[in-house]
C-alpha positions in Angstrom: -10.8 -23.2 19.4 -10.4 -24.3 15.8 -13.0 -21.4 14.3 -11.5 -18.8 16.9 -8.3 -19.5 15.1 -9.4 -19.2 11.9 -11.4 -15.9 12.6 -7.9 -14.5 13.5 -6.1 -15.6 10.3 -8.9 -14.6 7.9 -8.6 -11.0 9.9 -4.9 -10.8 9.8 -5.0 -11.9 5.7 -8.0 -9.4 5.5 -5.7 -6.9 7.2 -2.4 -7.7 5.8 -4.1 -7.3 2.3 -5.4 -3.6 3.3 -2.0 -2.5 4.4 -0.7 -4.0 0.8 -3.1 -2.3 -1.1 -2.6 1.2 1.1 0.9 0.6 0.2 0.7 0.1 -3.5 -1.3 3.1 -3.6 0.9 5.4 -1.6 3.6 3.7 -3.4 2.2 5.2 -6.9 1.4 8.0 -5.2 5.0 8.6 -4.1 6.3 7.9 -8.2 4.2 10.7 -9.7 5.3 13.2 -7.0 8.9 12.1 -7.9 8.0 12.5 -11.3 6.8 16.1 -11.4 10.1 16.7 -9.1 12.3 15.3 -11.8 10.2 17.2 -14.5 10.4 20.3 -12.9 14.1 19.9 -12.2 14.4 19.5 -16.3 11.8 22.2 -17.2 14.2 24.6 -14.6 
């Protein structure tokens, strides 16, 4: 029972830290689109 558990929780932490990092990077991702937006919007 007790490694069962802790096979879960080291998957969901494992997991939990992929989705943070796919977040971060989309998250970046999303800022430099805005940022060519907002340049283009000054350049026009």
């Amino acid at each position: 029972m007790f490694p069962e558990t802790f096979h879960l929780r080291s998957f969901i932490s494992a997991l939990s830290a992929f989705v943070n990092l796919a977040a971060n990077r989309c998250y970046k991702i999303r800022m430099s689109f805005c940022y060519v937006i907002i340049q283009l919007l000054v350049y026009f």
